[in-house]
PDB file of N, CA, C and O in Angstrom, chain B, residues numbered from 101:
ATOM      1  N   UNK B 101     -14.598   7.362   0.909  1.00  0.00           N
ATOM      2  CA  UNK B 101     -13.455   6.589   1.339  1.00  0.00           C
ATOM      3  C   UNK B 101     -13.641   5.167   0.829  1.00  0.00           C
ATOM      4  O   UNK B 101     -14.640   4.608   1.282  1.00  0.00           O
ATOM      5  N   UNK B 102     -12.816   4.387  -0.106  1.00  0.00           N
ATOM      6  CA  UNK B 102     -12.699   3.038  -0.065  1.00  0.00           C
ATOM      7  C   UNK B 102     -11.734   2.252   0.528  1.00  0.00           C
ATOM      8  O   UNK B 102     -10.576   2.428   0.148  1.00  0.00           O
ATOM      9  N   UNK B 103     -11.995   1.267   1.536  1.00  0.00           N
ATOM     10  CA  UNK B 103     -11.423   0.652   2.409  1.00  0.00           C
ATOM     11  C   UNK B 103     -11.055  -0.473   1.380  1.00  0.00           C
ATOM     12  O   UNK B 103     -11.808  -0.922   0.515  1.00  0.00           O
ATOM     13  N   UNK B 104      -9.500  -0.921   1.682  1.00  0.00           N
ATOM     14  CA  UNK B 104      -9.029  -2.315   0.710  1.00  0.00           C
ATOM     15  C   UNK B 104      -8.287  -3.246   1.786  1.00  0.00           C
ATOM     16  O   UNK B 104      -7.271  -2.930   2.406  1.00  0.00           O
ATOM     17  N   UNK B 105      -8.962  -4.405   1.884  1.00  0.00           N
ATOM     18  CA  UNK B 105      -7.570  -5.475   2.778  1.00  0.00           C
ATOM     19  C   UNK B 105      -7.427  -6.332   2.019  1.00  0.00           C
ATOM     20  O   UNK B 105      -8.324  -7.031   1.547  1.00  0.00           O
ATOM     21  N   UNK B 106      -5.709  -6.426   1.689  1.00  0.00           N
ATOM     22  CA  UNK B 106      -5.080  -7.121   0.931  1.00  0.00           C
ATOM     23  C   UNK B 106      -5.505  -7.274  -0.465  1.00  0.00           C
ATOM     24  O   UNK B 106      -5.552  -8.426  -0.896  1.00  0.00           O
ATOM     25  N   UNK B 107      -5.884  -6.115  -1.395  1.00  0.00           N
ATOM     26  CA  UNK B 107      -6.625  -6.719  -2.672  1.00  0.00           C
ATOM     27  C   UNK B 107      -5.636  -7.150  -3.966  1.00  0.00           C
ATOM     28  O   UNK B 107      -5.917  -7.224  -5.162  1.00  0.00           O
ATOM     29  N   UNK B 108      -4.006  -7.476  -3.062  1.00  0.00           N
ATOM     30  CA  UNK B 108      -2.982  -8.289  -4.283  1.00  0.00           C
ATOM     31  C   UNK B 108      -2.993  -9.652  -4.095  1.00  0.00           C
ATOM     32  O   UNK B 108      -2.408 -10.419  -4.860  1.00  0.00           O
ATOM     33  N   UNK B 109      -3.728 -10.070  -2.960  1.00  0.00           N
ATOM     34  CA  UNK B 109      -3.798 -11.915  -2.153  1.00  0.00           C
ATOM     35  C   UNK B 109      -4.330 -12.628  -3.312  1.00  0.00           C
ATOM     36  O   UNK B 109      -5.437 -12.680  -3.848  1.00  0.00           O
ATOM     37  N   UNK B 110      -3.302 -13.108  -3.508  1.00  0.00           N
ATOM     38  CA  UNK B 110      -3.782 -13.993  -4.938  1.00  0.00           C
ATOM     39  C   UNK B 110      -3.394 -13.874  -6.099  1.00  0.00           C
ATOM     40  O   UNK B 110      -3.174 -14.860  -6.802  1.00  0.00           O
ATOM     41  N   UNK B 111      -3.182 -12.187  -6.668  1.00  0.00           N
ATOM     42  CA  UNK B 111      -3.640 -11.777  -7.982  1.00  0.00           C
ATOM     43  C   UNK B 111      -1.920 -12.270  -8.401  1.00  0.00           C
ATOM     44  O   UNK B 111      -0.930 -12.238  -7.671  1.00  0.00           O
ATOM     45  N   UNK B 112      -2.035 -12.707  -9.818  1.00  0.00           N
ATOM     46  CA  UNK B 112      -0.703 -12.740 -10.606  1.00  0.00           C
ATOM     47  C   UNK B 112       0.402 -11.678 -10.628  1.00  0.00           C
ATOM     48  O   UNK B 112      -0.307 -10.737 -10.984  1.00  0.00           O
ATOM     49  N   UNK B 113       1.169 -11.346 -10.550  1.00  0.00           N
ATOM     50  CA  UNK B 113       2.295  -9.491 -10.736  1.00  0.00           C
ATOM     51  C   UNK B 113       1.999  -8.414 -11.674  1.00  0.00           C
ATOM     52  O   UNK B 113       2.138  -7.222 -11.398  1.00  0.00           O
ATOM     53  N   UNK B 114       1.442  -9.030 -13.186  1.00  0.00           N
ATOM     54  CA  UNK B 114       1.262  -8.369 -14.203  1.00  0.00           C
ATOM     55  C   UNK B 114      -0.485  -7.851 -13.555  1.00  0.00           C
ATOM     56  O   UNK B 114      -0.532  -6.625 -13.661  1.00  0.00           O
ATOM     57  N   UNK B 115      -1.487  -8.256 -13.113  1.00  0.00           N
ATOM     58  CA  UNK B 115      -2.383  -7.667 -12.522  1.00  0.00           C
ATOM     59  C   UNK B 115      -2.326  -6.804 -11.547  1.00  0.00           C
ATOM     60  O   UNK B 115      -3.027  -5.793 -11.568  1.00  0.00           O
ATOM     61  N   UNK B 116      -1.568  -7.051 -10.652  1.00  0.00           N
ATOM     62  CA  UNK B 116      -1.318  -6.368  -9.240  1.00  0.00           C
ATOM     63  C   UNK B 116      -0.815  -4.595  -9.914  1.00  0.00           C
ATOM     64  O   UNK B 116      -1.003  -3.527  -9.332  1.00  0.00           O
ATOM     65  N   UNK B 117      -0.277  -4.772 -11.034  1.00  0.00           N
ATOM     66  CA  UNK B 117       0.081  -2.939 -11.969  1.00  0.00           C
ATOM     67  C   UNK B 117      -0.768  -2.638 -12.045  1.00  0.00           C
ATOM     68  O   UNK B 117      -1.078  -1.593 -11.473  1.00  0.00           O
ATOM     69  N   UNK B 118      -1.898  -3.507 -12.963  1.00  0.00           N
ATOM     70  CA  UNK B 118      -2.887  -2.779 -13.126  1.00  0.00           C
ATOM     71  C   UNK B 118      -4.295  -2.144 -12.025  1.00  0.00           C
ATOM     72  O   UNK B 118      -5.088  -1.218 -12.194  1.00  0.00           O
ATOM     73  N   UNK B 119      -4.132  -3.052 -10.994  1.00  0.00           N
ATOM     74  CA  UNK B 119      -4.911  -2.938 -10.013  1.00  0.00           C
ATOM     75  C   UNK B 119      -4.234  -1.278  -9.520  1.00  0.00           C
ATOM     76  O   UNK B 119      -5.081  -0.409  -9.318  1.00  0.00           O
ATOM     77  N   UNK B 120      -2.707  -0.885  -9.338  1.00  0.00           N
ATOM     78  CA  UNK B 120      -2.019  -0.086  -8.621  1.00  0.00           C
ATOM     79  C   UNK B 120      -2.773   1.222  -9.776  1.00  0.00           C
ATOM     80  O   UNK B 120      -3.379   2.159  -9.257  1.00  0.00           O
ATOM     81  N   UNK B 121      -2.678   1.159 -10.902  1.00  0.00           N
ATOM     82  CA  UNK B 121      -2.821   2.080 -12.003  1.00  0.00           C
ATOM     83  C   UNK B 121      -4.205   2.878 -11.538  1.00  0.00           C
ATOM     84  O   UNK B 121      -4.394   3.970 -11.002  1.00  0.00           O
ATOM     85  N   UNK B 122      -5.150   1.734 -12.031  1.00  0.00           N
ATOM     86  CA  UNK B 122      -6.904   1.793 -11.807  1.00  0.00           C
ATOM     87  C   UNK B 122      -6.847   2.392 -10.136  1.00  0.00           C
ATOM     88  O   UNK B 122      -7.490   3.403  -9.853  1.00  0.00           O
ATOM     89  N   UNK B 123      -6.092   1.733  -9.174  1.00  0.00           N
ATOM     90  CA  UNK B 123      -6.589   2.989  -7.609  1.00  0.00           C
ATOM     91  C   UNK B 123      -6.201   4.194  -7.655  1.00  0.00           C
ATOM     92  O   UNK B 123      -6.835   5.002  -6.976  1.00  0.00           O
ATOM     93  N   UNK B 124      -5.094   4.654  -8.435  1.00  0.00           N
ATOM     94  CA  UNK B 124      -4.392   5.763  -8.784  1.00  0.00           C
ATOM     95  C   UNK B 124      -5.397   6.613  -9.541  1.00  0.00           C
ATOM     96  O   UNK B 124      -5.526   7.789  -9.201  1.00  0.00           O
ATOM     97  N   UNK B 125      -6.097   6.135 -10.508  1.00  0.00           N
ATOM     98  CA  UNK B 125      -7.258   6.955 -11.452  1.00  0.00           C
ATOM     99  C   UNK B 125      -8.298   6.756 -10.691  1.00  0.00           C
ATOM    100  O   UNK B 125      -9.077   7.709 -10.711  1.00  0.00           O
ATOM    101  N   UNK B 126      -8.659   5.745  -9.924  1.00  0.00           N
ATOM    102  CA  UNK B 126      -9.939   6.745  -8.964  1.00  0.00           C
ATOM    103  C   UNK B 126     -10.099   7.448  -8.055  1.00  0.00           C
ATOM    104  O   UNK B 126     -11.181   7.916  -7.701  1.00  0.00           O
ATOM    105  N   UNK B 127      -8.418   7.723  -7.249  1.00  0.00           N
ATOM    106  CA  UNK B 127      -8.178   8.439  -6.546  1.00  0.00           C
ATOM    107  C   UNK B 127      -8.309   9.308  -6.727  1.00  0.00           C
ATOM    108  O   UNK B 127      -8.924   9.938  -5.867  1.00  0.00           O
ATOM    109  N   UNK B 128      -7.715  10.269  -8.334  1.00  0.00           N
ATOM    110  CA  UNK B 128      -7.436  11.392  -8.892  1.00  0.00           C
ATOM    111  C   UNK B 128      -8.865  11.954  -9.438  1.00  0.00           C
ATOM    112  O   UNK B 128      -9.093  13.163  -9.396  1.00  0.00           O
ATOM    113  N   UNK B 129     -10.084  10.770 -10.095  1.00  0.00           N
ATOM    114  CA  UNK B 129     -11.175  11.162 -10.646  1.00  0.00           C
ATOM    115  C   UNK B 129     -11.863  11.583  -9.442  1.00  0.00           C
ATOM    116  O   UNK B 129     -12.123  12.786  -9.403  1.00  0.00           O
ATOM    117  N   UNK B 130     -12.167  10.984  -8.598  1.00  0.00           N
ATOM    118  CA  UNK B 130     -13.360  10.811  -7.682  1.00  0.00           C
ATOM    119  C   UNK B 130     -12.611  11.823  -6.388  1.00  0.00           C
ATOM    120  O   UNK B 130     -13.462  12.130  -5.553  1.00  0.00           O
ATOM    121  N   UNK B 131     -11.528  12.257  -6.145  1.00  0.00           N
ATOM    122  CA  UNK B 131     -11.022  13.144  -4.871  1.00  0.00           C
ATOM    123  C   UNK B 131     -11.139  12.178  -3.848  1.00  0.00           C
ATOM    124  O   UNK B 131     -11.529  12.799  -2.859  1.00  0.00           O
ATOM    125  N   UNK B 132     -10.965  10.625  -3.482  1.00  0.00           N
ATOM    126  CA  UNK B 132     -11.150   9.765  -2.820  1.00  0.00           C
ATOM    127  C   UNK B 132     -10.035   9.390  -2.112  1.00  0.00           C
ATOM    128  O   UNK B 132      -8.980   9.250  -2.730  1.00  0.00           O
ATOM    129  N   UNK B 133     -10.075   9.214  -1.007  1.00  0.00           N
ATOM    130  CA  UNK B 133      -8.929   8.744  -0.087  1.00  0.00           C
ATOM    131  C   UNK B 133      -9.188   6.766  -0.103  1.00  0.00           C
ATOM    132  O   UNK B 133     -10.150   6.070   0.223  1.00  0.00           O
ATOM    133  N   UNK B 134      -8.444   6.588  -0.396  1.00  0.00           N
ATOM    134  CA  UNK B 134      -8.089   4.983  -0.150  1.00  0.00           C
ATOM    135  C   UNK B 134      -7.193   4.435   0.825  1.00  0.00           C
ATOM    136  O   UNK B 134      -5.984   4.641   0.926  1.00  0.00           O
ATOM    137  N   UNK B 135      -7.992   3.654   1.585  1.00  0.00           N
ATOM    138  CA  UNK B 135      -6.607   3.314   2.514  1.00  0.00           C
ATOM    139  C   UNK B 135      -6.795   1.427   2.415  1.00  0.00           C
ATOM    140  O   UNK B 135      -7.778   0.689   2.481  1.00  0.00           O
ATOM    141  N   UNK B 136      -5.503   1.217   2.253  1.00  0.00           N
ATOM    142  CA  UNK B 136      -5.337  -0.584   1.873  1.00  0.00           C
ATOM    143  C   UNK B 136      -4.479  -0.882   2.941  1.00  0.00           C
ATOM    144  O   UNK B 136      -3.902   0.004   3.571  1.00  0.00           O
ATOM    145  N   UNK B 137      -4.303  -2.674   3.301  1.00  0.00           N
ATOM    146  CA  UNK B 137      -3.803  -2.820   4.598  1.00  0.00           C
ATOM    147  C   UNK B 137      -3.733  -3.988   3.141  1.00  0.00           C
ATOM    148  O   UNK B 137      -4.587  -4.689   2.598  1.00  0.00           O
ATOM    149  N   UNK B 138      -2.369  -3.765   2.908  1.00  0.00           N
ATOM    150  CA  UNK B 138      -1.373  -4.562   1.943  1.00  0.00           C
ATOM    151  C   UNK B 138      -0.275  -5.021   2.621  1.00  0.00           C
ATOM    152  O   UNK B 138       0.256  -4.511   3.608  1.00  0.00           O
ATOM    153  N   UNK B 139       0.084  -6.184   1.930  1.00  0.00           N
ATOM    154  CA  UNK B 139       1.872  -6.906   2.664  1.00  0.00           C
ATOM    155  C   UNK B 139       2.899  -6.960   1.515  1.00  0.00           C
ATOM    156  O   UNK B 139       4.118  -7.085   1.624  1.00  0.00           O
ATOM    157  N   UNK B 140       2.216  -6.851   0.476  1.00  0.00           N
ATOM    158  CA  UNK B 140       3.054  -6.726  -1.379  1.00  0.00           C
ATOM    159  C   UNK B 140       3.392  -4.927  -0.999  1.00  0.00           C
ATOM    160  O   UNK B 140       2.529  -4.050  -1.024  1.00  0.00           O
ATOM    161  N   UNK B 141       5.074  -4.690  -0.616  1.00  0.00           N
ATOM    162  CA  UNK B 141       5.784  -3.674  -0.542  1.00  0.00           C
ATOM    163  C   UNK B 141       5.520  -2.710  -1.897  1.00  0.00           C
ATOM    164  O   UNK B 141       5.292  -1.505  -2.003  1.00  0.00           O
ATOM    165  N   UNK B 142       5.633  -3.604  -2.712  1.00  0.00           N
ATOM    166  CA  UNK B 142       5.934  -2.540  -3.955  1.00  0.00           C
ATOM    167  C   UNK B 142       4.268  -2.004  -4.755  1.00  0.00           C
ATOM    168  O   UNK B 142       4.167  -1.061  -5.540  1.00  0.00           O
ATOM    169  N   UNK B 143       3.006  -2.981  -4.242  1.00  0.00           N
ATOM    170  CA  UNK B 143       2.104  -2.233  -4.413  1.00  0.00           C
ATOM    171  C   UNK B 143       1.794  -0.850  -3.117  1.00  0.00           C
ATOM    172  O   UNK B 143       1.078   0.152  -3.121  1.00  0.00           O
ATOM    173  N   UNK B 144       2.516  -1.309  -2.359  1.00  0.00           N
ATOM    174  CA  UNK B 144       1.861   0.109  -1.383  1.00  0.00           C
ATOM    175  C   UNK B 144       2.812   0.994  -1.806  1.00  0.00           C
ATOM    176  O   UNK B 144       2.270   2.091  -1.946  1.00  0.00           O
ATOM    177  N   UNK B 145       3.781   1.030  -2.031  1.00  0.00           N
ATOM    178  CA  UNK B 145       4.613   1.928  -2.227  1.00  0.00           C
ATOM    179  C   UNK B 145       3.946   2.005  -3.678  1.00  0.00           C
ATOM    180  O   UNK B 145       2.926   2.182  -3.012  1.00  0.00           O
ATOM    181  N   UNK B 146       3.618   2.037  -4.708  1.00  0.00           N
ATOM    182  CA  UNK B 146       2.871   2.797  -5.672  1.00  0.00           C
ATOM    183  C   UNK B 146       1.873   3.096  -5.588  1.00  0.00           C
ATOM    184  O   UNK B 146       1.623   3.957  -6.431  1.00  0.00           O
ATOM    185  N   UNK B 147       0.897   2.806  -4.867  1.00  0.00           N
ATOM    186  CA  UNK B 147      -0.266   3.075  -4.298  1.00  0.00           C
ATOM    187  C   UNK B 147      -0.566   4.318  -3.101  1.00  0.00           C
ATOM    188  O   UNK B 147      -1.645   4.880  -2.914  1.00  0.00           O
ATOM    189  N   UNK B 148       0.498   4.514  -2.495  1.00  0.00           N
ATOM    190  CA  UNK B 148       0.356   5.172  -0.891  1.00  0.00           C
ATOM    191  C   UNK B 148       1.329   6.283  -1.243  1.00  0.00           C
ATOM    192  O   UNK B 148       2.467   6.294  -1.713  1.00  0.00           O
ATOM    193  N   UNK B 149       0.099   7.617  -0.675  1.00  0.00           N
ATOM    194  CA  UNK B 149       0.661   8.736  -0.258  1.00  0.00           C
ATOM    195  C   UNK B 149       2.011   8.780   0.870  1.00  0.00           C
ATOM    196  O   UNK B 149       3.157   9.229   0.898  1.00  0.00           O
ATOM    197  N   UNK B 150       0.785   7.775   2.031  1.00  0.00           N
ATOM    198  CA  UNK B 150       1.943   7.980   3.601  1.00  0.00           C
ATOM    199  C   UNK B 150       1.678   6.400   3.224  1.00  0.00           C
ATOM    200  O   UNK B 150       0.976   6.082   2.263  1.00  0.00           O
ATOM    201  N   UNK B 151       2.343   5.413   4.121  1.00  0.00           N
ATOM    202  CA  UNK B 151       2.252   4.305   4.920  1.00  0.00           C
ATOM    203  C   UNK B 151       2.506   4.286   6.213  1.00  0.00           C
ATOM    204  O   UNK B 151       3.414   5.014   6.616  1.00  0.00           O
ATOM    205  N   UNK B 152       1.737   3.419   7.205  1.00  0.00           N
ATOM    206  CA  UNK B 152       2.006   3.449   8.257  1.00  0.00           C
ATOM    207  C   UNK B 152       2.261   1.322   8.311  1.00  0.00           C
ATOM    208  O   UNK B 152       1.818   0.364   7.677  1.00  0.00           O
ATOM    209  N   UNK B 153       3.013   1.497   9.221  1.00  0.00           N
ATOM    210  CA  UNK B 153       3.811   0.176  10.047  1.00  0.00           C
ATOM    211  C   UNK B 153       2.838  -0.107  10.657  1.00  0.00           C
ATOM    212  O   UNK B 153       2.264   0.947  10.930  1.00  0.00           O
ATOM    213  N   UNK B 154       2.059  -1.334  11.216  1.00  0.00           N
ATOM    214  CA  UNK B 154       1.363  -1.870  12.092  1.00  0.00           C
ATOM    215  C   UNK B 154       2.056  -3.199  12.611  1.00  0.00           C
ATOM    216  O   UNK B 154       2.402  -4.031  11.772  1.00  0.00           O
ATOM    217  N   UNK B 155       2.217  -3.373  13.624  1.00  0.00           N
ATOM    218  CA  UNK B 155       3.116  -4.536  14.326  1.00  0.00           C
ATOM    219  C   UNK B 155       2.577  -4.976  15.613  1.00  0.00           C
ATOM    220  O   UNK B 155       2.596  -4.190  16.561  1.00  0.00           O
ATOM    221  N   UNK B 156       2.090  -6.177  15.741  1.00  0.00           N
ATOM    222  CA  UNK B 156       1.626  -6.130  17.276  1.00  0.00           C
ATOM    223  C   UNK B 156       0.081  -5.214  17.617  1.00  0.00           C
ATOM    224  O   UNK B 156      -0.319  -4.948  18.750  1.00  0.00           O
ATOM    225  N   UNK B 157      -0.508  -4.899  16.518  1.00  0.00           N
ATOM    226  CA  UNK B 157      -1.546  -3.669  17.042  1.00  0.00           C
ATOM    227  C   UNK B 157      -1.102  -2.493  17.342  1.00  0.00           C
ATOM    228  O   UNK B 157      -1.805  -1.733  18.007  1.00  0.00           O
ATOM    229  N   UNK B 158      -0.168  -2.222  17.017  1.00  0.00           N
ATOM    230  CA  UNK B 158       0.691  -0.720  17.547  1.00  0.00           C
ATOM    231  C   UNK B 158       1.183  -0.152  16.014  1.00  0.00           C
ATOM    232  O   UNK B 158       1.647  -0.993  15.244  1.00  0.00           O
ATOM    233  N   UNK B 159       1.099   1.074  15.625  1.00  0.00           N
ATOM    234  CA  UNK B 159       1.651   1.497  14.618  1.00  0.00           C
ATOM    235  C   UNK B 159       3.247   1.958  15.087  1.00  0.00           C
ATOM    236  O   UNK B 159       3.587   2.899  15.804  1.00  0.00           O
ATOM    237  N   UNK B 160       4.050   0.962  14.422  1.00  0.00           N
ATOM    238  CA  UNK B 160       5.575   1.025  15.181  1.00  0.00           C
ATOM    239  C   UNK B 160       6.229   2.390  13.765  1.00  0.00           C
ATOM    240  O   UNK B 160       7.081   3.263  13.936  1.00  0.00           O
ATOM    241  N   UNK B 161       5.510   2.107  12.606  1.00  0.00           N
ATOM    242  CA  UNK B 161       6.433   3.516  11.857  1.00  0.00           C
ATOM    243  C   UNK B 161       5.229   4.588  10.934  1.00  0.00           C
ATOM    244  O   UNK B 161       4.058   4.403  10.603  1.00  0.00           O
ATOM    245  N   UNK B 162       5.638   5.081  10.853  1.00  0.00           N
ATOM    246  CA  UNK B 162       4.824   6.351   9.914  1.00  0.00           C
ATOM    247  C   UNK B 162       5.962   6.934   8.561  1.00  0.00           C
ATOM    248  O   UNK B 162       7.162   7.001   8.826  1.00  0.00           O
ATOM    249  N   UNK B 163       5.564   7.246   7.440  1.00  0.00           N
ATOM    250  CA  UNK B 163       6.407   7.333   6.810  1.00  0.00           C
ATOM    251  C   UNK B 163       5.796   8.059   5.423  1.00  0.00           C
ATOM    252  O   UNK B 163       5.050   7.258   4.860  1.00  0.00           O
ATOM    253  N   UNK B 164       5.884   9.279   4.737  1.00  0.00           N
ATOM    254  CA  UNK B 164       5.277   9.498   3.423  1.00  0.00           C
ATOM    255  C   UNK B 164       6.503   8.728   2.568  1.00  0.00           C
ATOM    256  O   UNK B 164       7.683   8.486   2.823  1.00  0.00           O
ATOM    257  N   UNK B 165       5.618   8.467   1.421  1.00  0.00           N
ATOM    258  CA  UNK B 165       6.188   7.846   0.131  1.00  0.00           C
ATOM    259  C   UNK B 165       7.473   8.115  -0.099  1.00  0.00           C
ATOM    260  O   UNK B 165       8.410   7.320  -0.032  1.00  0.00           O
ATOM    261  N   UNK B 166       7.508   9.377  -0.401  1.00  0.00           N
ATOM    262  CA  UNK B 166       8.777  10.203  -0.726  1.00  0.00           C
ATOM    263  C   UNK B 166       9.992   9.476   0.233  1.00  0.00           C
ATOM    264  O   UNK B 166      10.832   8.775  -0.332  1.00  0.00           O
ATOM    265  N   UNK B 167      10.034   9.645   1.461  1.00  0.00           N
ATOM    266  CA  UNK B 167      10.611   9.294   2.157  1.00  0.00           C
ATOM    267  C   UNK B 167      11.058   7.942   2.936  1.00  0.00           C
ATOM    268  O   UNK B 167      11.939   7.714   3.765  1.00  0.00           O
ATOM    269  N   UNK B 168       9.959   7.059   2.240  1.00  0.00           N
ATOM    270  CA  UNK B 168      10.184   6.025   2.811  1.00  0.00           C
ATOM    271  C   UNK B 168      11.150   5.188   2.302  1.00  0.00           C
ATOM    272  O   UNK B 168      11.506   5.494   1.164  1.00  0.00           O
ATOM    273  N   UNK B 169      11.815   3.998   2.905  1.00  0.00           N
ATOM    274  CA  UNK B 169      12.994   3.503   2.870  1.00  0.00           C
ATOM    275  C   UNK B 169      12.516   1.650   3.044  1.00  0.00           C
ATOM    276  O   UNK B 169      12.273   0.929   4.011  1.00  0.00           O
ATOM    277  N   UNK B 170      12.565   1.423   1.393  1.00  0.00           N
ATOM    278  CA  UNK B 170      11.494  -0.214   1.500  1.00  0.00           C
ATOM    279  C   UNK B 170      12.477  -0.700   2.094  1.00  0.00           C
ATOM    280  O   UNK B 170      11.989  -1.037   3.173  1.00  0.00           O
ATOM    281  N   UNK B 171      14.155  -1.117   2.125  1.00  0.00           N
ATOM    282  CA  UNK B 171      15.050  -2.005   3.229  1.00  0.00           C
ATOM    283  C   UNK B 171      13.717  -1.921   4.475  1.00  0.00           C
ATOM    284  O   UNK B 171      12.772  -2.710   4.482  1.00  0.00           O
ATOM    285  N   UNK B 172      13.862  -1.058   5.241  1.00  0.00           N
ATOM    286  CA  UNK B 172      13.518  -0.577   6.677  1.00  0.00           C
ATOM    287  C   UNK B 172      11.933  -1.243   6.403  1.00  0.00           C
ATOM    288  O   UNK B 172      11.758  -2.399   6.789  1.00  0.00           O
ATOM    289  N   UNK B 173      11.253  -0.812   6.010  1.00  0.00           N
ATOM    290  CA  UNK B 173       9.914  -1.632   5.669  1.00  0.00           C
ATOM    291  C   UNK B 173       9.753  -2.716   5.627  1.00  0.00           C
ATOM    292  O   UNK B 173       9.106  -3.349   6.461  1.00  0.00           O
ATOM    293  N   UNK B 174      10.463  -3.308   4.366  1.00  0.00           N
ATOM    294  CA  UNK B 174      10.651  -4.654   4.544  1.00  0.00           C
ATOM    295  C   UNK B 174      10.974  -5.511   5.092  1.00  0.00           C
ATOM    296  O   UNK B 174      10.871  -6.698   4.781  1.00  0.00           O
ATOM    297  N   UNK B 175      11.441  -5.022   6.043  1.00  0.00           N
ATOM    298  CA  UNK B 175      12.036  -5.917   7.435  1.00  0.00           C
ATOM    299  C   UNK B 175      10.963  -6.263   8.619  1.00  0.00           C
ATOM    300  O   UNK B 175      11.154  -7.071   9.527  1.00  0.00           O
ATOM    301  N   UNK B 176       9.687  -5.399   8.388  1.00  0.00           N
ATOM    302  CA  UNK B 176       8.660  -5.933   8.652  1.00  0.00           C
ATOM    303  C   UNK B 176       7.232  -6.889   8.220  1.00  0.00           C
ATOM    304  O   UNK B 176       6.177  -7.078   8.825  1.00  0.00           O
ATOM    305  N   UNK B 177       7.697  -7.334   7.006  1.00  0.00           N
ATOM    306  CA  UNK B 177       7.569  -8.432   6.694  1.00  0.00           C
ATOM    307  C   UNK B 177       7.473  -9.723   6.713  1.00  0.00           C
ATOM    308  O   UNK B 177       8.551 -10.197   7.070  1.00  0.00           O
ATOM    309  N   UNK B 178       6.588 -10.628   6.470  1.00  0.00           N
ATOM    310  CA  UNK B 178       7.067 -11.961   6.893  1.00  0.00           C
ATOM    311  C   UNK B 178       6.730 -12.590   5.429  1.00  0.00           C
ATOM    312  O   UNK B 178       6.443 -13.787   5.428  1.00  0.00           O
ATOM    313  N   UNK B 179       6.736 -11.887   4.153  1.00  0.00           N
ATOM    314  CA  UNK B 179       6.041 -12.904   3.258  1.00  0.00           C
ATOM    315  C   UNK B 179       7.125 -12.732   2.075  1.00  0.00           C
ATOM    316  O   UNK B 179       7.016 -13.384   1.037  1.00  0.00           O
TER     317      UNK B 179
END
């Protein structure tokens, strides 16, 4: 398992792809579950199987990729 918090804090946009690319190929090489606690929408959403909502310490949504709906996401946002 590799644990990630926030590893787009900082990085330029044109990096933040490649960072999304490279977790994607060690996911697939290594059979590794990754879980990141990201606030950049559009890296978790290329990055993430499921996402889950955390608000308050409470997971307020659950959601696989496929299905998820960034409006509704993004509204939990503050950045």
């Amino acid at each position: 398992m590799l644990l990630l918090d926030e590893p787009t804090e900082g990085i330029q946009p044109s990096i933040i792809k490649d960072l999304a690319r490279v977790l994607k190929e060690i996911r697939t090489l290594r059979n590794l579950t990754i879980v990141v606690s990201e606030q950049v929408l559009s890296f978790a959403l290329d990055v993430a199987d499921r996402l889950l909502v955390v608000e308050g310490g409470s997971i307020v949504d659950e959601v696989s990729r496929a299905a998820a709906d960034p409006a509704k996401l993004g509204a939990y946002l503050s950045v």
